[in-house]
Structure formats: C-alpha cells, structure tokens
ZAMARGU-4260 file (C-alpha; in steps of 0.2 Angstrom, whole numbers, plus 5000, padded with zeros to 4 digits):
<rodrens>
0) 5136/5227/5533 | 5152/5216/5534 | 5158/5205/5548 | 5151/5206/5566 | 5161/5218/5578
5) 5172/5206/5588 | 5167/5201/5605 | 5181/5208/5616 | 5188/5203/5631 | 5202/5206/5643
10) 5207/5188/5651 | 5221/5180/5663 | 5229/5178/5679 | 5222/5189/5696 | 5231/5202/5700
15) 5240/5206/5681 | 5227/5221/5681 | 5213/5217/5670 | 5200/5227/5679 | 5209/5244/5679
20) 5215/5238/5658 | 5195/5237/5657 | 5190/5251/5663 | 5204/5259/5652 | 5199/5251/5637
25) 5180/5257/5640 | 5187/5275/5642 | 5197/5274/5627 | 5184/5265/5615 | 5172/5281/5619
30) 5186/5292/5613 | 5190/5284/5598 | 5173/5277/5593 | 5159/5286/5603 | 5153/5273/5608
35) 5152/5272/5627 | 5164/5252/5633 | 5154/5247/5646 | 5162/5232/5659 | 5155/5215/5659
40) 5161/5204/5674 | 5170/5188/5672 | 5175/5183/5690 | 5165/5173/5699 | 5168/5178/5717
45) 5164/5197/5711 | 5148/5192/5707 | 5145/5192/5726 | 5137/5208/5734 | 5150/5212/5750
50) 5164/5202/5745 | 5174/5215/5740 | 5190/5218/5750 | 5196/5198/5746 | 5190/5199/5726
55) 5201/5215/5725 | 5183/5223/5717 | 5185/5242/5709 | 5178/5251/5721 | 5165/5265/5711
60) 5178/5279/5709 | 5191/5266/5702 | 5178/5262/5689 | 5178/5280/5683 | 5160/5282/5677
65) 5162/5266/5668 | 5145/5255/5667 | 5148/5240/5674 | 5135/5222/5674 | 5137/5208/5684
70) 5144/5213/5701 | 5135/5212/5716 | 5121/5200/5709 | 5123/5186/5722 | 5121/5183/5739
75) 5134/5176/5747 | 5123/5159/5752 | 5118/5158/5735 | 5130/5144/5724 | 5140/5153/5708
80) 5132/5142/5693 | 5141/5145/5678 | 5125/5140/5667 | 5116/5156/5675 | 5131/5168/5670
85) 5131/5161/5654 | 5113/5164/5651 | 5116/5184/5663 | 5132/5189/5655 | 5127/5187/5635
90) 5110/5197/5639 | 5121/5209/5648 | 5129/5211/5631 | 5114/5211/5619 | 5108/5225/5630
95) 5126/5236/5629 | 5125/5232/5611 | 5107/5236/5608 | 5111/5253/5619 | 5126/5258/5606
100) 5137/5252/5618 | 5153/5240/5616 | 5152/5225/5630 | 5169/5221/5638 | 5171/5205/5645
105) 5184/5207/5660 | 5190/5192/5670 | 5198/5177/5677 | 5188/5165/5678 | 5190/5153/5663
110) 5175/5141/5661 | 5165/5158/5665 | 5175/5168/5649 | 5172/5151/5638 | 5154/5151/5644
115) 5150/5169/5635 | 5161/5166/5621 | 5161/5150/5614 | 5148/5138/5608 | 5146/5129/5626
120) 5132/5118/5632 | 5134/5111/5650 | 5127/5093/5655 | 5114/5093/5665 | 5114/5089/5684
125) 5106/5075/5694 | 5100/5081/5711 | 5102/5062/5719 | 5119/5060/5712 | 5125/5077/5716
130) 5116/5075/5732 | 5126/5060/5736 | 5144/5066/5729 | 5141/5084/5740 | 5139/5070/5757
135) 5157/5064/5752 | 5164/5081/5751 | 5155/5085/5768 | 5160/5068/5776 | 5181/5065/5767
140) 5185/5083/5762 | 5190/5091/5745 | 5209/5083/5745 | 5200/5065/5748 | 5188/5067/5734
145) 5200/5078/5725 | 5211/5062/5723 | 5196/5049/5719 | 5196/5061/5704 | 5210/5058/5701
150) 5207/5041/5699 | 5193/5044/5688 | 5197/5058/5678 | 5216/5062/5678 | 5210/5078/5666
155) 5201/5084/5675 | 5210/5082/5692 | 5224/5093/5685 | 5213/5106/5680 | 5204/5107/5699
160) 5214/5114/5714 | 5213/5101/5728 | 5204/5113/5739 | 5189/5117/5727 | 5177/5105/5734
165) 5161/5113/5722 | 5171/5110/5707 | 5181/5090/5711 | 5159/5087/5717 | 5155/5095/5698
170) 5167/5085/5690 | 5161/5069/5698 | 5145/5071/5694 | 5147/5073/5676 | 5158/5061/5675
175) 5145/5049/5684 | 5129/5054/5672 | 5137/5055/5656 | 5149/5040/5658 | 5163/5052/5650
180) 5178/5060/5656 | 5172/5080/5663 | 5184/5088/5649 | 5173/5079/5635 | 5159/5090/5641
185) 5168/5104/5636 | 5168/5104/5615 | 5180/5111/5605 | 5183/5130/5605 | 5171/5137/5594
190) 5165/5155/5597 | 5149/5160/5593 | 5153/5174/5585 | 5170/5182/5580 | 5180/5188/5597
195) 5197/5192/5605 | 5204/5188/5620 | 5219/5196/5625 | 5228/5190/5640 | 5240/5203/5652
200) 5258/5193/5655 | 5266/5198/5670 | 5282/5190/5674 | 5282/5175/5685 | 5291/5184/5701
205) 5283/5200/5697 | 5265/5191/5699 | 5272/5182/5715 | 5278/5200/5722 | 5259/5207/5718
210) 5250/5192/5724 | 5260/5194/5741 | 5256/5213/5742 | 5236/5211/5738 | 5235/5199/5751
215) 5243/5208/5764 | 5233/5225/5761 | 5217/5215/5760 | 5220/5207/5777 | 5227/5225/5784
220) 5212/5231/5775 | 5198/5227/5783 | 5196/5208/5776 | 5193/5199/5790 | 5180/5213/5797
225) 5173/5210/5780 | 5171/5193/5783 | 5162/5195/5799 | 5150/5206/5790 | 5147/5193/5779
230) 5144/5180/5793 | 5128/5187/5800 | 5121/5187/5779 | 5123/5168/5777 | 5141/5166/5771
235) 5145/5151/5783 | 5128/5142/5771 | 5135/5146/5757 | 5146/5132/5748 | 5153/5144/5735
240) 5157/5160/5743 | 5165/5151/5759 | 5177/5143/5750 | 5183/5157/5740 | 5201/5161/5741
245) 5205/5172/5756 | 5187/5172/5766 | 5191/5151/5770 | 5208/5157/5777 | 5198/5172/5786
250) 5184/5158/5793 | 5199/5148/5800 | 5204/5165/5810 | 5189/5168/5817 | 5186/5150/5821
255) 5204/5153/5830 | 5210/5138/5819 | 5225/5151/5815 | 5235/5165/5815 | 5231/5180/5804
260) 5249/5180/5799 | 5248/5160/5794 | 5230/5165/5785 | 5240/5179/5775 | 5255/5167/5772
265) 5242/5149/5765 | 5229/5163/5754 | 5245/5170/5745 | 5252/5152/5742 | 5236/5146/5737
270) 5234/5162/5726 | 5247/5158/5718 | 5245/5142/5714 | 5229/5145/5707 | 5236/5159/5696
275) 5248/5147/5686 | 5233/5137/5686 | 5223/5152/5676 | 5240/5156/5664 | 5239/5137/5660
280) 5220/5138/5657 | 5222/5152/5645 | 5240/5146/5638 | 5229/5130/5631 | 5217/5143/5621
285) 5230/5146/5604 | 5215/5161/5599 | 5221/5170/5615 | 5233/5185/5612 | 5245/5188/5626
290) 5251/5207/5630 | 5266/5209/5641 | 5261/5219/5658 | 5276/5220/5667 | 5276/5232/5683
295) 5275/5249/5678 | 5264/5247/5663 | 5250/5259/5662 | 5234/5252/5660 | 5228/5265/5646
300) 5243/5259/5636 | 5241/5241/5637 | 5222/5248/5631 | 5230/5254/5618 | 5237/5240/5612
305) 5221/5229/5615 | 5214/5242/5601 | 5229/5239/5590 | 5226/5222/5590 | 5206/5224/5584
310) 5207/5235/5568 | 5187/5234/5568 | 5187/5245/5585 | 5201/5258/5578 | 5194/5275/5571
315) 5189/5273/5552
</rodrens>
C-alpha cells in the first residue's frame, strides 16, 4: 500500500491569498487525480456564521463548486475553542477521505493548523480559575493582564497580541493549573501522520499595501452594517467573535467611541501587526515550505507548485 497520502495544507499570513490558492488547489487535484479537493477551514473567525465581510470569507461563487467544512458552524456568542476544531476538523477529513476526496487544510490560524496536524493534546481547564482570571480581563483589561503575562510567562507574552484578552486569560490559566510555562503545553512538532504545509510569501510592503486595501473595502463594503446585523444575534455576548480584528474597531464606531476613518486606520495596524505575528509563528515550524506569492501571481500557478512540491499527489 505504501506510505499515507500526506496531509496537505495551505498556511500563513491573512491576506497572501490562501483561500483563492485552496480552492485552486482543490480544482486542480480533481484534474489531475480525479479525486474531487474539498476545503477544510483553518480560520478561526470563519468559523463564524455572518461574519463574513471583516474575515474576507469566499463568498459561494468564489469557491467555484468546491466543497467546503467548517464555515459558518458557530454562532457569533458562542467562544472559538480550539480543542472542538481539533476534534470537527479531523472528522471533516476522515469523511472527505472516506468519500474518495482529498481534505485541504486552508488557514491562518496557527494553534488551529497545529491542532489537526500534529500530535497535540491540550490541558484541561478549571472553571474556578478561569472564572477568576476572565474577572481580571473584565475588571484591568487585555494590555494589564497582557503584561502580568509577561511577567509570568515571557513565551508566551510574545506569542499573544496585547489586545487578545481570551488567549493572555488561556495562557494564564494553564500556566496557573499546570504550574508550567503555556509553551510547555504545546509538545514538539510531531504530525500524526505525514503532511505538508506550504506557506504563501508575499513581500513585507506588498502585504502592508493588501492589508490596507482589504480593510478599506470591508468598511466601504458593508462591514459596519454587518456588524449591526450581528448585534441583534448576540455578538456584543460573545468574548470571542467581539474581539475579532475589525468588528472591536466597528463596536467602537457604533458606540461613537471613534471615527470610521480612525476604525479603518487601528484594524489595518493591528492587522498588520498580527500578520508578522502569523509569519513568525509559521517561520518557527522548519517542516513548513514557503512559496513566493508576490502580487500578480495566479492562484492556480502557486497550486501548481503546491503539487510540485507533493509527488504523492502528481499524476502516476
């Protein structure tokens, strides 16, 4: 029978195009093996049904007839839980696989792409102890508590915008029930079956330029109406989707707390703080291949070159 067919997966900063080099890839593996690519999420605001406008989310003709698992699964008051997606996202690929499919893990989200690929078991949680770190964030903030981590953990402070409250609470948590630092709870990388990750490279000012542009459109584009849909279903309750890059900044116009114009000009910053904070999340993985994207490259020719880079997925 030979080896396992590698797990694939198309990783790295937002806006280098993964999704539209997904769907591509999942065109081009039916061509060339018959066997239909089907997308498997790996961003953990998509996962989110109405937030679709500030996640840049394909819309259903951008997907071009190409299955895809794990969108639109959560409400927006629900909490994103990466143990769940762990447990969602590999039964999403045993049933592509059993189909005849081939899974395609697409995505930015770096804990999220660890969780389905590698050998990754997460500590448990303690409701009191959460309970009692979530009161902090409530009562100091996410920079306050952000730099208590600090503190603690300098690891894991470096790894955690400032601003990302749920994740500084996480981190604190583990830290406190397991006595170790939060990065020991991640093991080595160990996949749990053969896979390849390739990453997109964009240049660092091309990135910016992109980043810039997909916040503008999503603000002209209807992000803040978006948001105000998403008011009357719960977002406000919910501490993950409320946080999320681009619908806090909305929240704050709405609230009148500022401009659109200064909401457009602190989502881009923070967006593109938090994509050099993705590149050196990936960077740190040696197994992960990196493909130059610069502007103007097609997405079925980067797909290409994902295939050229897995021998087991070219034609016999």
């Amino acid at each position: 029978m030979g080896h396992p067919e590698p797990l694939l997966a198309i990783v790295g900063p937002t806006a280098t195009g993964k999704s539209d080099v997904g769907v591509a890839l999942a065109l081009l593996l039916a061509q060339r093996t018959g066997r239909a690519g089907e997308v498997v999420n790996a961003d953990a605001m998509q996962l989110y049904r109405g937030m679709d406008v500030g996640t840049a989310k394909l819309t259903p003709p951008e997907r071009r007839g190409v299955a895809h698992h794990l969108l639109d699964v959560l409400d927006v008051r629900e909490p994103a839980d990466v143990a769940t997606y762990q447990r969602s996202a590999r039964a999403a690929f045993e049933e592509v696989g059993a189909r005849g499919g081939v899974p395609v893990l697409v995505g930015g989200s770096g804990l999220y792409v660890r969780a389905v690929l590698d050998d990754l078991r997460f500590p448990g949680t303690d409701p009191r102890v959460r309970a009692r770190w979530e009161a902090a964030l409530a009562e100091r903030g996410a920079p306050a508590l952000h730099a208590e981590l600090a503190a603690r953990d300098p690891e894991a402070a470096a790894r955690i915008l400032p601003t990302n409250g749920r994740r500084v609470v996480r981190a604190l948590e583990v830290g406190e029930i397991t006595g170790r630092p939060f990065a020991a709870s991640l093991p080595e990388q160990r996949y749990v079956r053969p896979a390849l990750q390739v990453a997109l490279a964009v240049p660092r000012e091309q990135l910016d330029a992109r980043i810039d542009a997909r916040v503008e459109r999503m603000f002209a584009g209807g992000l803040l109406e978006e948001v105000q849909r998403l008011q009357a279903l719960g977002l406000r309750e919910g501490r993950t989707a409320s946080r999320a890059l681009g619908y806090a900044q909305a929240l704050d116009v709405l609230d009148g707390r500022c401009t659109p114009a200064e909401a457009v000009e602190l989502t881009a910053r923070l967006t593109r703080r938090f994509a050099r904070k993705q590149e050196s999340w990936f960077r740190r993985d040696p197994r992960v291949r990196w493909i130059e994207a610069p502007d103007g490259a097609e997405p079925a020719d980067l797909a290409r070159r994902v295939l050229a880079e897995l021998p087991v997925a070219s034609p016999a």
